[in-house]
Kinemage of the C-alpha trace (Angstrom):
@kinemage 1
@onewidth
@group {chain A} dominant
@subgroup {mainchain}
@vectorlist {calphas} color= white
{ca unk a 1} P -0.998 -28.863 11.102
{ca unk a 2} L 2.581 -30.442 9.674
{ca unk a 3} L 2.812 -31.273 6.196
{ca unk a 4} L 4.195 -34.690 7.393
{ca unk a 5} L 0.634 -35.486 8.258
{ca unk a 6} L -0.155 -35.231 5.023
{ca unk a 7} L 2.253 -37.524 3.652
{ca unk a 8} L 4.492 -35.079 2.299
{ca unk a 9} L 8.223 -35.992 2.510
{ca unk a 10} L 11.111 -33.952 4.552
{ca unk a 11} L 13.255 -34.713 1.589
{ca unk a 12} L 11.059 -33.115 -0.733
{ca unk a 13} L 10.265 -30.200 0.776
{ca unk a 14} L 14.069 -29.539 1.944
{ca unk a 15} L 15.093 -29.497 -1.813
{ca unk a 16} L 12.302 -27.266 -2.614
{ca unk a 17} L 13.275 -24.699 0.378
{ca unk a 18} L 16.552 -24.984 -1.423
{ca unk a 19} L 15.428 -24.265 -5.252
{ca unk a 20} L 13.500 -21.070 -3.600
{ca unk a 21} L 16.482 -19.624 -2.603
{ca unk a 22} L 17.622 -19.051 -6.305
{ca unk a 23} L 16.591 -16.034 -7.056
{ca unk a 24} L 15.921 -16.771 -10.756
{ca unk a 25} L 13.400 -19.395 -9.284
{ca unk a 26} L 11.700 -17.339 -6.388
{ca unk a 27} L 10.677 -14.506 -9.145
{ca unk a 28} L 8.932 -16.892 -10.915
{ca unk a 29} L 7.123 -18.821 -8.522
{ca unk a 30} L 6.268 -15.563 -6.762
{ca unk a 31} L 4.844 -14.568 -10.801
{ca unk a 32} L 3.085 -17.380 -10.879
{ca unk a 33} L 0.640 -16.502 -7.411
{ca unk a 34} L 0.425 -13.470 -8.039
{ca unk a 35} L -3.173 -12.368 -7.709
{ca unk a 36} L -4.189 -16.160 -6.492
{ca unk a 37} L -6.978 -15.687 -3.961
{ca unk a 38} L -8.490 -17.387 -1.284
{ca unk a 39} L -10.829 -19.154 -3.273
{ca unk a 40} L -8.647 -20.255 -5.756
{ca unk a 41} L -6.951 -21.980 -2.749
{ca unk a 42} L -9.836 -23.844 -2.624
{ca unk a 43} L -10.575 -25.096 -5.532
{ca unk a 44} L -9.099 -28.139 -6.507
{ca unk a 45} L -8.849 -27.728 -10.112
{ca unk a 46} L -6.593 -24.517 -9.972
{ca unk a 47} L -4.629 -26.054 -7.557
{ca unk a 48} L -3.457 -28.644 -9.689
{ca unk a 49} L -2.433 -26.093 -11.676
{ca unk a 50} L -0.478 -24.498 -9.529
{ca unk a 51} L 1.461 -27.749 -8.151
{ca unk a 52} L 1.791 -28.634 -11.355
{ca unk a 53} L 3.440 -24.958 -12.808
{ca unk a 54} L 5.437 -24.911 -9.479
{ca unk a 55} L 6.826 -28.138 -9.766
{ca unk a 56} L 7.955 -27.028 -13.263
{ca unk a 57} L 9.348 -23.776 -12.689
{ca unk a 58} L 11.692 -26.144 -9.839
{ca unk a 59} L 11.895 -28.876 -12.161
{ca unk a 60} L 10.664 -31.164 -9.626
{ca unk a 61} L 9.071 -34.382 -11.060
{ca unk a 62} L 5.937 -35.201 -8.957
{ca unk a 63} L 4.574 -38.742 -8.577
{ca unk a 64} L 0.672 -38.435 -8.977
{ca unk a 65} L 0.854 -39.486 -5.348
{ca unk a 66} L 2.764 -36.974 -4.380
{ca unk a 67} L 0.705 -34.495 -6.265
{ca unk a 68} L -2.576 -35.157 -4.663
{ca unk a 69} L -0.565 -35.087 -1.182
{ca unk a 70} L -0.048 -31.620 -1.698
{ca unk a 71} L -3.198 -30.248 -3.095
{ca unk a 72} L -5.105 -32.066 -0.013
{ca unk a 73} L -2.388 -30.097 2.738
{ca unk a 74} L -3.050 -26.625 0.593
{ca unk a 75} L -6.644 -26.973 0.531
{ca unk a 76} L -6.691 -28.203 4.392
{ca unk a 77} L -4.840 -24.938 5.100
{ca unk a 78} L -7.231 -22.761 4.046
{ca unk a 79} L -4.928 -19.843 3.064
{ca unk a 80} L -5.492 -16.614 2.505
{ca unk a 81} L -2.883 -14.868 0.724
{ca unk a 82} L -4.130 -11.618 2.244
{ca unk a 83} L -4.059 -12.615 5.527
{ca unk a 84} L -0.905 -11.987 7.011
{ca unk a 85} L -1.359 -14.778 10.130
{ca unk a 86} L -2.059 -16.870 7.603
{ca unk a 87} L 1.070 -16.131 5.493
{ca unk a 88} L 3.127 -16.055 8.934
{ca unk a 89} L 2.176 -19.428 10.145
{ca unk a 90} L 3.105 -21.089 6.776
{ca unk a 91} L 6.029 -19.526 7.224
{ca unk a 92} L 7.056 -20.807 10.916
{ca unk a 93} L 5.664 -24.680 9.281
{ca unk a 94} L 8.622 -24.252 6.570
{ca unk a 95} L 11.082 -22.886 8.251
């Protein structure tokens, strides 16, 4: 499933794939999942959160729209972080 179909931008994501590849950056997004579960995944609350500490750590400013775009593709993935199919096939999306 594309994040296009979700309404999520090319742009957008491109300059994210870009801040990720600062080191500085990575580490701390990486800080901030680690431990996130499957569950939390799925709940809509904590994934707000997460947008929301992401898109600060890349100093991204999110319309509201654009917010809710992206927590409705991460809960429609249903990602498990310990799943390493999972993990690979969000990886081929991006790439």
């Amino acid at each position: 499933m594309s994040y296009t179909k979700f309404g999520i931008r090319p742009e957008l994501v491109e300059r994210v794939k870009a801040k990720m590849k600062n080191p500085v950056v990575k580490d701390r997004v990486k800080m901030l999942l680690n431990g996130v579960n499957k569950y939390d995944l799925q709940d809509r609350a904590k994934v707000r959160k997460l947008v929301r500490m992401s898109a600060g750590i890349m100093q991204e400013n999110l319309t509201e729209q654009q917010e809710e775009q992206l927590i409705a593709f991460v809960i429609a993935q249903k990602i498990d972080p310990n799943n390493t199919l999972h993990l690979i096939r969000l990886w081929a999306m991006f790439r």
